[in-house]
C-alpha positions as CSV (number, residue, x, y, z in Angstrom):
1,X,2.4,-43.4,-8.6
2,X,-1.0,-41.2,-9.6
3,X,-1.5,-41.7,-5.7
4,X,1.5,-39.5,-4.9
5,X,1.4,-37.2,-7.6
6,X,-2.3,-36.4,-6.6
7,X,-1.4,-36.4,-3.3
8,X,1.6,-34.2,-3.5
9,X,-0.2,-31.8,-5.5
10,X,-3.0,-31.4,-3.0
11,X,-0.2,-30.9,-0.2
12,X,0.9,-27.8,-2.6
13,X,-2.0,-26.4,-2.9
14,X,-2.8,-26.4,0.7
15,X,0.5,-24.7,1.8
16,X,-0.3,-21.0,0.8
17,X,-3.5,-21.5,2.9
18,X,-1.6,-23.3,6.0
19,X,1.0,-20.2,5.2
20,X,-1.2,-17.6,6.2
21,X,-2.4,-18.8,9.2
22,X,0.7,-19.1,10.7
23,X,1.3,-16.7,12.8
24,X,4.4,-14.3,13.1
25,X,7.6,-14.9,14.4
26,X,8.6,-12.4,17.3
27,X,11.0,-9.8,15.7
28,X,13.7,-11.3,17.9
29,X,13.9,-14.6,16.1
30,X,13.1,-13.1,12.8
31,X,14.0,-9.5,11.9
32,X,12.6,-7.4,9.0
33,X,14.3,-7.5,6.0
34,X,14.4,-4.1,3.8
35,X,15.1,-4.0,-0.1
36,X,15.4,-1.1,-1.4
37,X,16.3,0.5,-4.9
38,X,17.7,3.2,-5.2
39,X,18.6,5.7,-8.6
40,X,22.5,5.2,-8.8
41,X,23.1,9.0,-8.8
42,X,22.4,8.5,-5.0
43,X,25.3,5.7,-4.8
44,X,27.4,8.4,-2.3
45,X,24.1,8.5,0.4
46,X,23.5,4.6,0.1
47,X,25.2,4.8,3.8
48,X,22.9,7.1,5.0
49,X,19.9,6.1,3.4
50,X,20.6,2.7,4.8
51,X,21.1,4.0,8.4
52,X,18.0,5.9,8.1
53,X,16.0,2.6,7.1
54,X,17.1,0.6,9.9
55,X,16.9,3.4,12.4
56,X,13.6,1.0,14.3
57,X,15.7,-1.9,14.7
58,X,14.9,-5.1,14.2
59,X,15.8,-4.8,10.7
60,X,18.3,-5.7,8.1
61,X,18.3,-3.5,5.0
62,X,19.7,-4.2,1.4
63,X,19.9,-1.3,-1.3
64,X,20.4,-2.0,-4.6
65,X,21.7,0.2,-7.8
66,X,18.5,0.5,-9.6
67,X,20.0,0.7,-13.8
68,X,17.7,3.5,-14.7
69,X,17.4,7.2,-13.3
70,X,14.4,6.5,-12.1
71,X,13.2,3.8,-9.4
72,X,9.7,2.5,-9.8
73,X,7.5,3.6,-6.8
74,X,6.3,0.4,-6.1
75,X,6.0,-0.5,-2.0
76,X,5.7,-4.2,-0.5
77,X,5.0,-4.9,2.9
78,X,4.6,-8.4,4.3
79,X,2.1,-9.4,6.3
80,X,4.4,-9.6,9.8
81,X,5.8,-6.0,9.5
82,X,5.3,-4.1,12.2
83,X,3.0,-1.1,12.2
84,X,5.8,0.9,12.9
85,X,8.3,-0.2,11.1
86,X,6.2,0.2,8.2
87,X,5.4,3.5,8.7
88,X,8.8,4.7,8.9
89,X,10.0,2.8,5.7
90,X,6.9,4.6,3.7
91,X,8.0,7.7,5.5
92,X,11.8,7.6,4.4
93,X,10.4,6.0,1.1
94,X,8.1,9.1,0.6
95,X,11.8,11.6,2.0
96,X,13.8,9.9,-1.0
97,X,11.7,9.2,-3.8
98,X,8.6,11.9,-3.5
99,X,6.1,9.6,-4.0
100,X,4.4,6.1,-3.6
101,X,2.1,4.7,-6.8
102,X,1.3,1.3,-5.9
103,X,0.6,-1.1,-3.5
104,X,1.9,-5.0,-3.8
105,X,-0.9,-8.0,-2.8
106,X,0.6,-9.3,0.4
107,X,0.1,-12.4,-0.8
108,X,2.8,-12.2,-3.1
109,X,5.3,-11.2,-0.4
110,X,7.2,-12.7,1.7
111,X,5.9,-12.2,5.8
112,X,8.6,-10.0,7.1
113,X,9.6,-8.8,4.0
114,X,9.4,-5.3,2.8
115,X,9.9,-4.1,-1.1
116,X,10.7,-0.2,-1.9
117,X,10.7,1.1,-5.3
118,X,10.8,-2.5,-6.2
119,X,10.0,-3.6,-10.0
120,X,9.8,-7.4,-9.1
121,X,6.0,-7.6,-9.2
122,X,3.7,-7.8,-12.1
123,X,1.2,-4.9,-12.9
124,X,-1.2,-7.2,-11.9
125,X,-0.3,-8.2,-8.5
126,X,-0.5,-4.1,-7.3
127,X,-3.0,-1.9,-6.6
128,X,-2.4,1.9,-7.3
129,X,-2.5,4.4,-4.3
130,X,-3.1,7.8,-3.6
131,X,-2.1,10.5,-1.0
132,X,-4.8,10.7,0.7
133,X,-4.3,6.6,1.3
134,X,-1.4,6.6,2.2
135,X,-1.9,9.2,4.7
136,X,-4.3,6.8,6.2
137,X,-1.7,4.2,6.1
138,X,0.5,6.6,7.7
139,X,-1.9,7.5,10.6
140,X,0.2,6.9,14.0
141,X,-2.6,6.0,15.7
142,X,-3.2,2.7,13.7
143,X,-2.2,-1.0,15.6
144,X,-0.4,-3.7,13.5
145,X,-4.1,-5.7,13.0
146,X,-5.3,-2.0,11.8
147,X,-2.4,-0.7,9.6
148,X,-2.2,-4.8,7.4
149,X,-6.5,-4.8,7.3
150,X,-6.5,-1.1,5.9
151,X,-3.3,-2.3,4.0
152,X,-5.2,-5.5,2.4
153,X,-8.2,-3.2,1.7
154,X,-6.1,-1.1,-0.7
155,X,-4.6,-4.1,-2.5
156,X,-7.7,-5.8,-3.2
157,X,-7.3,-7.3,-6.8
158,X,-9.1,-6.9,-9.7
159,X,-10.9,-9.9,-11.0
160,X,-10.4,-9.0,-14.6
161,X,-7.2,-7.0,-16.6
162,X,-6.8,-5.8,-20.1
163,X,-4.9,-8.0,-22.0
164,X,-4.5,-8.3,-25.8
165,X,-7.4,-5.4,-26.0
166,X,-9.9,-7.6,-24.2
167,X,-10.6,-8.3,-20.5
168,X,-9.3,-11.4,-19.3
169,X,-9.4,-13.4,-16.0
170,X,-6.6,-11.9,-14.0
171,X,-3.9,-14.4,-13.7
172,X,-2.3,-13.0,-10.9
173,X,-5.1,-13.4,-8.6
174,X,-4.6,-14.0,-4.6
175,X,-7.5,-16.5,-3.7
C-alpha cells in the first residue's frame, strides 16, 4: 500500500512537468476559450462585446455579470493562445475596461485558456504591468514563440510576499 501511495504521488508531481511539454493542439481540434467579466451596467452590449471577442475565430467566448461596478483588470493567457488572438483580446480588453494591471503566471492557466478582468487568481500568482509593457505585448510584429517568452518574462514570480507583516516564501510559486 505505501508502494502506491509513493508511487501515485510521484506520478502527480510529474504531470505539471509532462504538461508543459506537451505541445498545442491545432486551433481546429481545440479552440480558444474566452472568459470575460464584464460591469453589469454593460449587460445591453454583452452581444456586442461578445462578437467583438470572437471576431479571430477559433474562439468561443463566455461573459459573465461581474457583482461589483467595477471588474478587476486582471488578464490570463494560456500558453497555446495565439499571438493574435491574444492581441486582439488585450486590444478589446484595453477598448472596454481602459486599462490592464496585472499579468497571471501561465502556469496557473489553463493552455488555450484566456481570463479578462478575471478575479479568480491570487495576488500572488500575478505580476503587475505597465503601458509601456503591454505595448510591447501588443507589438504586431511579435510571433507566437515571441509574444508567450516576452509574456513569461513579465510574469516572472516573486520568490518572497508580505504576509502577516513579514516576508514569507511565496506559496504560490510556479517551479
Amino acid at each position: 500500500m505505501k508502494w502506491l501511495v509513493l508511487i501515485l504521488a510521484l506520478l502527480l508531481s510529474a504531470m505539471p512537468a509532462v504538461a508543459a511539454e506537451m505541445a498545442c493542439r491545432p486551433l481546429e481540434e481545440r479552440p480558444i476559450k474566452i472568459e470575460a467579466w464584464m460591469a453589469k451596467k454593460k449587460l445591453p452590449q454583452f452581444r456586442e462585446i461578445r462578437r467583438e471577442y470572437g471576431r479571430m475565430g477559433s474562439t468561443f467566448v463566455s461573459i459573465f455579470t461581474y457583482p461589483g461596478s467595477n471588474p478587476s483588470r486582471v488578464v490570463a493567457i494560456g500558453r497555446c493562445v495565439p499571438a493574435y488572438i491574444a492581441r486582439h483580446a488585450l486590444e478589446t480588453t484595453l477598448q472596454y475596461y481602459g486599462s490592464v494591471s496585472h499579468l497571471v503566471h501561465q502556469g496557473f492557466v489553463a493552455p488555450h485558456w484566456m481570463g479578462l478582468a478575471t478575479s479568480l487568481f491570487s495576488e500572488n500568482s500575478q505580476r503587475p504591468v505597465n503601458q509601456l509593457q503591454l505595448d510591447r505585448l501588443l507589438d504586431p510584429a511579435l510571433s507566437t514563440e515571441e509574444f508567450h517568452a516576452l509574456y513569461n518574462k513579465l510574469t516572472v514570480q516573486d520568490q518572497t510576499v508580505d504576509a502577516f507583516g513579514m516576508q514569507v516564501p511565496n506559496p504560490k510559486l510556479m517551479k
